[in-house]
N, C-alpha and C positions, 0 to 999 in steps of 0.2 A: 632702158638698154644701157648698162654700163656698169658702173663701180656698186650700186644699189639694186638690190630687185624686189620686187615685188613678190616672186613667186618663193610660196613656203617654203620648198625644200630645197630653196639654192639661195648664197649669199649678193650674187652677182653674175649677170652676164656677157658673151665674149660675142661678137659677131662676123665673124671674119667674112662670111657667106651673108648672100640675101637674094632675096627670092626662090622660089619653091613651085611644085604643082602636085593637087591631091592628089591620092591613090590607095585610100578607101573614106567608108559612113565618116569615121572619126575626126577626117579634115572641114567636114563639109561648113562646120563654122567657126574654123581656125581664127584663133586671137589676132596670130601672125598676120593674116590677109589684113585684118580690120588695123591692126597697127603700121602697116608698111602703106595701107592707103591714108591715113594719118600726117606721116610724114611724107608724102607724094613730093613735096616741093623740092626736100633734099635732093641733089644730085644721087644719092646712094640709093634711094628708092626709089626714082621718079620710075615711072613705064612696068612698072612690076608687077602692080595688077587694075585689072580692068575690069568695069561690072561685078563686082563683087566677090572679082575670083582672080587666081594667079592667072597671066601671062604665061607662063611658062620660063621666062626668063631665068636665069641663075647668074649671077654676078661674083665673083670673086675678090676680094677687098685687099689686096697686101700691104697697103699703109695701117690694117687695122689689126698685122699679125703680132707687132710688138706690144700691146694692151699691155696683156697679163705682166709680161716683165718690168712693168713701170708700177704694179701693186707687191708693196712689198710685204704687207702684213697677210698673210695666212687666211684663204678663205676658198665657199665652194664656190666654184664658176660652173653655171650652165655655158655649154659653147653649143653656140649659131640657134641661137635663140628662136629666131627670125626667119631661118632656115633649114635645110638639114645638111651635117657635114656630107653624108655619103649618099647623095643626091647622085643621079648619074651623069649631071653635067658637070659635076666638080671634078675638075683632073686629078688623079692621082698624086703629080707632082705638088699641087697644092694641099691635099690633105698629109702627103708629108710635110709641108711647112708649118701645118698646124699640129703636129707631133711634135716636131723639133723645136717647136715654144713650148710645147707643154714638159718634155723632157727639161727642158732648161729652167722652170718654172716647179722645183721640188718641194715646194712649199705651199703650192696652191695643190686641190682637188677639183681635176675637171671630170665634168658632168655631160657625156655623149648621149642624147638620146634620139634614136632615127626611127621611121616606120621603116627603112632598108637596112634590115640585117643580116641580109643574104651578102651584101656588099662591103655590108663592116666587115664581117668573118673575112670575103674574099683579101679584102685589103688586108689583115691580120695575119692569116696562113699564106699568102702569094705575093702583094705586089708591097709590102710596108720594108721587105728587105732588101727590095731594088731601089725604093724611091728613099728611103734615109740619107740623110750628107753625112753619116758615122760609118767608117768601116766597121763597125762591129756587129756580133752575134746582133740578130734581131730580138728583141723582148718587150712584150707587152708595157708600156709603160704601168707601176706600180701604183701613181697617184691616177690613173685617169680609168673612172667607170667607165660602163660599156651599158645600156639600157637601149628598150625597143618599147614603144607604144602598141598596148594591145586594147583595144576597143570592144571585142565581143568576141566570144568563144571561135566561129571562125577564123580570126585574125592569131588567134592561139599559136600556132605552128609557128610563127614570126620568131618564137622561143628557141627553137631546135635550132636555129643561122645564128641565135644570140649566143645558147651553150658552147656552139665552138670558137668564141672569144676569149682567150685568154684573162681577162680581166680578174683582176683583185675582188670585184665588185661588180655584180650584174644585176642590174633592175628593173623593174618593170613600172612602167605608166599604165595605168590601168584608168584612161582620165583623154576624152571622155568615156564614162562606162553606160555602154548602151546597150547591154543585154548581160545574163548571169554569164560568169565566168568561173569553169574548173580549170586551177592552177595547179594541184594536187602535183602530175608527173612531172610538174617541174619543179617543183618545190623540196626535193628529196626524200628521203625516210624521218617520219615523226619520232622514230623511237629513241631515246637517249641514249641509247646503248652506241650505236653510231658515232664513233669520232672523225677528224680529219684522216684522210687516207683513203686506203684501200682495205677497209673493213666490211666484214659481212654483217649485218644485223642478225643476230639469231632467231629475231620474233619475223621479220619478213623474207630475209636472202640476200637485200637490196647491199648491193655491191657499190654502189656510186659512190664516187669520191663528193665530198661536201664542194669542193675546188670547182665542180662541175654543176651546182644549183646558180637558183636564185636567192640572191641573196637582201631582195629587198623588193615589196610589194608596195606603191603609190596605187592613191584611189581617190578619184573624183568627180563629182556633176559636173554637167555643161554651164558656164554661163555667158552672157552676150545676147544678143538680135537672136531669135529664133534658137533658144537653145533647149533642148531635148530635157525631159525629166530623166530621173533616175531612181529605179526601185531602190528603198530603204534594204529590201534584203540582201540584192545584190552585194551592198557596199558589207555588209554581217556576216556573208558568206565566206567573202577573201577572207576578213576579219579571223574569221574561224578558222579558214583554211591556214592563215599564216600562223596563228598560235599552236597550232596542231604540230605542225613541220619547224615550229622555232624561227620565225623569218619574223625582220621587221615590216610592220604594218604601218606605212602613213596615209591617214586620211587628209585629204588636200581640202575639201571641200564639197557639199553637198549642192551647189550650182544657183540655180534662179529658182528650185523648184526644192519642197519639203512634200511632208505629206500630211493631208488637212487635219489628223488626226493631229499632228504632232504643232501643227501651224494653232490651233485650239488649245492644246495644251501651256503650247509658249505663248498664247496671247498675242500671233502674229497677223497682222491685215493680209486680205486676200479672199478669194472666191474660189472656192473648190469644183473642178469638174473632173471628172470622171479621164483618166491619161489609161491608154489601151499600151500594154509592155506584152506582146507576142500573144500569148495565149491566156494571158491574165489582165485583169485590171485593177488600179486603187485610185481611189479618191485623193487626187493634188491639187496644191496652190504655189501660183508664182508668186513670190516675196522679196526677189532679188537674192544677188549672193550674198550682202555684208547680213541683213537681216537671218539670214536661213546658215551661215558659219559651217563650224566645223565638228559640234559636238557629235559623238554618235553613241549612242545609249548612257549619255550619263559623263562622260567625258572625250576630251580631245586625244588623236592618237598620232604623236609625232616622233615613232621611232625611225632609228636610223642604223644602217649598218657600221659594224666597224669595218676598218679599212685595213680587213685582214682574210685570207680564205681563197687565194686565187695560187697561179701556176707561177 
């Protein structure tokens, strides 16, 4: 938690918020829970969760709003790592103070990722132009993504509250991935004919402005205490689906769990049993994450969007 991180696709993280409570499959073995009961001692976390699960609590930090302004070199920050900014106990007036650093802070790119992006949009189109201390036109800040965790094909929709976010850069967690997922209608028109704007595709019709996709597809297994496997094909499908549509595809990591074929192949330890995914099954083994990485057919995939394509 701070100036280093551990997670791939961010340089650094910002905490301003802490504590949380689930509110779908995907939380059920949230990192966050197990690292905020970690630091129980701290004053910042003490009482936040209990039994293995949030409290419910939400705590608001503003000795921890000035961070970013004391890093002057250039980097991505995940912000509220630990929590989520648009939690519904966090008051609006504080989620403006966490814009008004990141406005002031033109040389970092922050990284919003929430399961509530009913509430990000709201704050975007309704209350981000009340709560600002700038008399000016309200505008999406340019350096700051906007992303929502989707966990399995029902959670999909969570997409449609993300599209009406103005952001440069919209991205998806697809992590943990606990069932196959079609991104396809958010991901825009494959066809290259399609540029920025308001163009019609001739091969489809598709009208959509690119301003209005996804511009960036994360993908990962579970790992920790009781963590869920993850079909190989799941993770081949986004894959495909994102080279199809031109989106960047990162693979985060394949979790606790491979599959025994591949665990045999790479000469990995482990005991394969039989993991039931919905209506199918395939023979897995738990190998931990460092063992089980991040290859997937052959190599690593750690693209990124550019930081261009929004309103």
């Amino acid at each position: 938690m701070g100036d280093r991180s551990a997670i791939e696709w961010t340089d650094a993280t910002w905490s301003p918020v802490a504590g949380c409570s689930q509110v779908s499959p995907g939380c059920l073995n949230c990192y966050a829970i197990r690292e905020t009961n970690r630091h129980r001692n701290l004053p910042k976390y003490a009482g936040l969760v209990k039994d293995g699960d949030w409290t419910g609590e939400v705590r608001c930090h503003p000795e921890a709003l000035d961070q970013p302004l004391r890093w002057k070199k250039p980097r991505m920050i995940f912000v509220c790592s630990m929590s989520d900014l648009f939690h519904d106990k966090v008051p609006w007036e504080f989620i403006g103070k966490v814009f008004d650093v990141m406005i002031d802070c033109p040389q970092h790119t922050f990284q919003l990722l929430t399961k509530r992006p009913g509430r990000m949009a709201f704050w975007a189109e309704q209350m981000a132009p009340i709560c600002q201390k700038r008399r000016l036109p309200w505008r999406w800040p340019p350096n700051v993504w906007a992303g929502t965790s989707v966990e399995s094909q029902k959670y999909a929709p969570r997409l449609d509250c993300l599209l009406r976010v103005p952001a440069k850069v919209r991205f998806v967690s697809a992590e943990p991935l606990l069932s196959a997922l079609d991104l396809r209608p958010w991901l825009g028109c494959p066809h290259k004919s399609v540029e920025d704007g308001d163009i019609i595709c001739p091969e489809c019709g598709d009208a959509r402005e690119k301003s209005r996709w996804i511009h960036q597809v994360i993908v990962g297994g579970e790992s920790g205490p009781g963590a869920r496997a993850m079909h190989p094909d799941w993770a081949r499908s986004l894959r495909d689906q994102c080279q199809a549509a031109g989106v960047p595809y990162f693979f985060k990591q394949w979790g606790e769990w491979v599959s025994l074929n591949d665990a045999v192949r790479r000469n990995l330890p482990g005991v394969g049993i039989t993991y039931q995914f919905d209506d199918m099954h395939l023979a897995m083994t738990r190998v931990g994450k460092k063992a089980a990485g991040a290859v997937l057919d052959g190599r690593e995939w750690r693209e990124m969007p550019q930081a261009a394509g929004g309103s």
